[in-house]
Short mmCIF file of the C-alpha atoms (twelve columns), coordinates in Angstrom:
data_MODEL
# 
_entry.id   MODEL 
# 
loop_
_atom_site.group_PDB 
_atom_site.id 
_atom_site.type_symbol 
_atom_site.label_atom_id 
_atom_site.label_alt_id 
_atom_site.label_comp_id 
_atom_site.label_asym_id 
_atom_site.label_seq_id 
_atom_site.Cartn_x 
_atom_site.Cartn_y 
_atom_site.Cartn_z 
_atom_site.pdbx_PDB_model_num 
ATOM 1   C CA . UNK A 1   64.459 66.522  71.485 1 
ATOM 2   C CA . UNK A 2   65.837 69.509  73.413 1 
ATOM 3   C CA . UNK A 3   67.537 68.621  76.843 1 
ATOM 4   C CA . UNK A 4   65.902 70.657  79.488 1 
ATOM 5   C CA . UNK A 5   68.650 72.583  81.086 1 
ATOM 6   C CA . UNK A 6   66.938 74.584  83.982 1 
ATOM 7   C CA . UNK A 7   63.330 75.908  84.640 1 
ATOM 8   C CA . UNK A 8   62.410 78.809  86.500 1 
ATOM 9   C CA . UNK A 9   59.086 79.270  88.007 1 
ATOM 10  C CA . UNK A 10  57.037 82.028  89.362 1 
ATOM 11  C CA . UNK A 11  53.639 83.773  90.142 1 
ATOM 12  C CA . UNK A 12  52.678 86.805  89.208 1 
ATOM 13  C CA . UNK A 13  49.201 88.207  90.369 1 
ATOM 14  C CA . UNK A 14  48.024 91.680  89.740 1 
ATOM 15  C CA . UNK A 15  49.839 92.026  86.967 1 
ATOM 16  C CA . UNK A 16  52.351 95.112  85.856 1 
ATOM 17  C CA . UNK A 17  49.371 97.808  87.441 1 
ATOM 18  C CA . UNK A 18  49.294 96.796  90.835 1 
ATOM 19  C CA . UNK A 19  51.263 93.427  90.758 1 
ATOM 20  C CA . UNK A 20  53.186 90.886  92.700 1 
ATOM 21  C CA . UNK A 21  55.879 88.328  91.141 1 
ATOM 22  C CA . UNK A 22  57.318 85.657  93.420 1 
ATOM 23  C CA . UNK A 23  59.415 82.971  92.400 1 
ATOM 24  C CA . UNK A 24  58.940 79.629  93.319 1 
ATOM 25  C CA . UNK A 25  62.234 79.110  95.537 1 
ATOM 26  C CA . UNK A 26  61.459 82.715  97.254 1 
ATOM 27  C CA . UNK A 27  64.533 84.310  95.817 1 
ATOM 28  C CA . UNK A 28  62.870 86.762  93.901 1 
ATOM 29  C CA . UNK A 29  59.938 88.522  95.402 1 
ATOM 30  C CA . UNK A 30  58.689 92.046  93.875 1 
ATOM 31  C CA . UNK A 31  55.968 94.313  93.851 1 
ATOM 32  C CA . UNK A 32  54.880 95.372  90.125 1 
ATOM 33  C CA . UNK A 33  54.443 98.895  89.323 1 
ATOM 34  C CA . UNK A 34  54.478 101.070 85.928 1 
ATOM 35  C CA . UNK A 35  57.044 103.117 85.385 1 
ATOM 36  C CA . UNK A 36  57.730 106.102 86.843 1 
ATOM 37  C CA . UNK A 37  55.188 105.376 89.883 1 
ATOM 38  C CA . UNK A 38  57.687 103.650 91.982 1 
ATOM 39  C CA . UNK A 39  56.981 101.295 94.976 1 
ATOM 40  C CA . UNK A 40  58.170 98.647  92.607 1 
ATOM 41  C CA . UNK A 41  59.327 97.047  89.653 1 
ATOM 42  C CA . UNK A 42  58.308 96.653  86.108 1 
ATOM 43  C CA . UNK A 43  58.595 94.003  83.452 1 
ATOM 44  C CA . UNK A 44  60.840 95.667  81.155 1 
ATOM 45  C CA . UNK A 45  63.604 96.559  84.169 1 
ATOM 46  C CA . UNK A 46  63.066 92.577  85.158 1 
ATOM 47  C CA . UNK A 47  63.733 91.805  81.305 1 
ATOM 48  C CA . UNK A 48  66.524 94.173  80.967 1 
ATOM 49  C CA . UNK A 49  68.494 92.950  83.839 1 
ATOM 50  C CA . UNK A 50  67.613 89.105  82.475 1 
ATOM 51  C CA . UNK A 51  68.924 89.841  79.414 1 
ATOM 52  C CA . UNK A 52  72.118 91.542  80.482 1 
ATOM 53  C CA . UNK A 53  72.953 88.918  82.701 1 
ATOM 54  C CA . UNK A 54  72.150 86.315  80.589 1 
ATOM 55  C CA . UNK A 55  74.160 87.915  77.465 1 
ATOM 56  C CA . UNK A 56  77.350 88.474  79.823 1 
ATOM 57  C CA . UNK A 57  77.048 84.599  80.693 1 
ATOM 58  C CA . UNK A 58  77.126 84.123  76.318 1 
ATOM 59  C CA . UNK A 59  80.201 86.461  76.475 1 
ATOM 60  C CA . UNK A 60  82.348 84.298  78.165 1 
ATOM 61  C CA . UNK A 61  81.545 81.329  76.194 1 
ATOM 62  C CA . UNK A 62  81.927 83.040  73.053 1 
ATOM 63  C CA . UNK A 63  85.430 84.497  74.689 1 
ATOM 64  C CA . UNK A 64  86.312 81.243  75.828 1 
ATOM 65  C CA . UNK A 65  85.667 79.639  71.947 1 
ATOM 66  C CA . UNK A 66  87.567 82.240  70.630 1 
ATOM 67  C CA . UNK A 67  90.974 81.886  72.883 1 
ATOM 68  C CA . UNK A 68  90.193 85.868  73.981 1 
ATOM 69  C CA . UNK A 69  90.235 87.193  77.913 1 
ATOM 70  C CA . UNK A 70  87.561 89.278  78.187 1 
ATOM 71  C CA . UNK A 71  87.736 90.192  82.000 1 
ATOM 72  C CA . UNK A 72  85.260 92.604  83.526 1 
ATOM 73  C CA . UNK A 73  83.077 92.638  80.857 1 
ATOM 74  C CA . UNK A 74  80.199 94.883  81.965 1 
ATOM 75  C CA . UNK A 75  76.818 95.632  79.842 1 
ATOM 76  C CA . UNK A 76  74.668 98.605  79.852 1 
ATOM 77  C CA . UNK A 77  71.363 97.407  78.850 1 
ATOM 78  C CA . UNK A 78  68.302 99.388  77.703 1 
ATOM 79  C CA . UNK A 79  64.743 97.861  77.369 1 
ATOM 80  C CA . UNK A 80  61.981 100.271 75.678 1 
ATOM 81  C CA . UNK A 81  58.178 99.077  75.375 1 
ATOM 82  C CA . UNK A 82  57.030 100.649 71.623 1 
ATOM 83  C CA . UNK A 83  53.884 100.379 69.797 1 
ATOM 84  C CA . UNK A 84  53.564 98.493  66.961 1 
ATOM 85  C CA . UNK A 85  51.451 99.324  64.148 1 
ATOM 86  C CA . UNK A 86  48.713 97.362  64.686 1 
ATOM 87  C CA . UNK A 87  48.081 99.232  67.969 1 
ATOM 88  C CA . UNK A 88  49.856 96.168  70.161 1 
ATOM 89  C CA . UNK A 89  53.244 96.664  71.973 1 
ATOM 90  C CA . UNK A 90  56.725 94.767  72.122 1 
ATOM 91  C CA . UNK A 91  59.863 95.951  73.095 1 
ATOM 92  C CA . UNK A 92  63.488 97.129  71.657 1 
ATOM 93  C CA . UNK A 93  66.252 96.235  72.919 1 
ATOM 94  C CA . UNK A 94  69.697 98.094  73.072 1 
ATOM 95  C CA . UNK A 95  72.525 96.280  74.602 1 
ATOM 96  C CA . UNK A 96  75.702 98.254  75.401 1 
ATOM 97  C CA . UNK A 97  78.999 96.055  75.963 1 
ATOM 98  C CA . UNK A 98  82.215 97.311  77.567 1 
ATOM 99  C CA . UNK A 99  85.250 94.773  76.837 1 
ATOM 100 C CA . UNK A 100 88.117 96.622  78.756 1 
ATOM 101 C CA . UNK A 101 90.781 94.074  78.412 1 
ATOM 102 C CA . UNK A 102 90.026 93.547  74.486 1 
ATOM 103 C CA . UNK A 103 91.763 96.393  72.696 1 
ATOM 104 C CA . UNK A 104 91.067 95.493  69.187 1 
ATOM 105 C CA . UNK A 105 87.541 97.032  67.951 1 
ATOM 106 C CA . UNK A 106 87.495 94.329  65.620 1 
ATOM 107 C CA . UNK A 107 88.112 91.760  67.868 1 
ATOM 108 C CA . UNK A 108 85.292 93.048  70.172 1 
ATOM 109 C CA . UNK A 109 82.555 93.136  67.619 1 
ATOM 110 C CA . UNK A 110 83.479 89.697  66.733 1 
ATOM 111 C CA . UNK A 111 83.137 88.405  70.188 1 
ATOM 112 C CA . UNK A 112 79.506 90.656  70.994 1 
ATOM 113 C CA . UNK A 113 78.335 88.996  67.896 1 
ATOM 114 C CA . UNK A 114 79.228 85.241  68.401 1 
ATOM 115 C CA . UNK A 115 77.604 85.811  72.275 1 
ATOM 116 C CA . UNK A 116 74.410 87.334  70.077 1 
ATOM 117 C CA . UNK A 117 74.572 83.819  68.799 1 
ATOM 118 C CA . UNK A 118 74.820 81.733  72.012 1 
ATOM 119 C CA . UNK A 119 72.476 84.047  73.985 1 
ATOM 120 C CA . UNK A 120 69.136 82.432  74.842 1 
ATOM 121 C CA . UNK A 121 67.724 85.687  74.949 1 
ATOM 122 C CA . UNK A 122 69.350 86.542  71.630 1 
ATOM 123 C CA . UNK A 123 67.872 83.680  70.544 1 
ATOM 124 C CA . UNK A 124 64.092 83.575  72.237 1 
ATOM 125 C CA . UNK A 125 64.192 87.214  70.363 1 
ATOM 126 C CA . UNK A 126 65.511 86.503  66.977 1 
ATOM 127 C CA . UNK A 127 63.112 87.761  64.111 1 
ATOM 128 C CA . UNK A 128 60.979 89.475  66.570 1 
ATOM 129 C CA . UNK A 129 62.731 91.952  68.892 1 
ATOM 130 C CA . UNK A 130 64.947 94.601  67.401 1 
ATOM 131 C CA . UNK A 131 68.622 94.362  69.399 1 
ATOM 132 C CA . UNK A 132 70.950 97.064  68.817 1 
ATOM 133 C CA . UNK A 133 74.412 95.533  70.241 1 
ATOM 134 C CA . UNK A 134 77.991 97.688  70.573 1 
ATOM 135 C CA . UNK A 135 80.600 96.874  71.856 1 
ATOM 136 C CA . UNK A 136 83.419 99.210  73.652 1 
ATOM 137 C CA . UNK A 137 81.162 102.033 71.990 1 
ATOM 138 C CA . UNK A 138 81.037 100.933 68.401 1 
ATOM 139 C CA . UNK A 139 78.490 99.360  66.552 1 
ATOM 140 C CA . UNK A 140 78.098 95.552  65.807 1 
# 
């Protein structure tokens, strides 16, 4: 049986038209908006910042398990909501790693892809979510 690790909890009323989201412990409080309307936030900025944070965190384990220094790693992360063809949505994702201190392209790749593995994002995503990773601006 999984070990519960943390839980985050919110409310969101309105939903991504005219919304609110507030978490539980007050630290996050936003007003929902579409895109491009302003006055707010959407789901796929919230998921895109989630996801970048949450991958950098994987970085440094996967640097750590691989004896590397990654530094200031920094990730440029891009969420787009498509259609699918059944006339439903999801999202893409396209996650753009800088490794400064790690030289070797090779090196970096190998690192991007063992935090793909570790990621819980990554993994909640898996099979259902395209990711597009690079790292220090080549493909992995």
């Amino acid at each position: 049986m999984a070990k519960v690790v943390y839980t985050a909890e919110a409310t969101v009323t309105g939903g991504r038209e005219q919304g609110h989201g507030k978490t539980t412990d007050g630290e996050l409080d936003v007003q929902l908006r579409p895109p491009n309307e302003g006055g707010g936030t959407n789901p796929e900025q919230l998921f895109a910042v989630g996801y970048a944070a949450c991958f950098e965190g994987a970085l440094g384990v996967a640097a750590r398990r691989a004896k590397a220094e990654v530094g200031d790693a920094s990730i440029d992360s891009k969420v787009s909501l498509i259609t699918t063809e059944d006339r439903g949505f999801n999202v893409a994702v396209q996650l753009d790693v800088s490794l400064p201190q790690v030289k070797d392209a090779e090196e970096a790749k190998q690192i991007v892809a063992a935090a793909h593995e570790i990621c819980p994002y990554s993994n909640a995503t898996r099979g259902n979510v395209e990711v597009t990773l690079t790292a220090n601006g080549q493909a992995v």
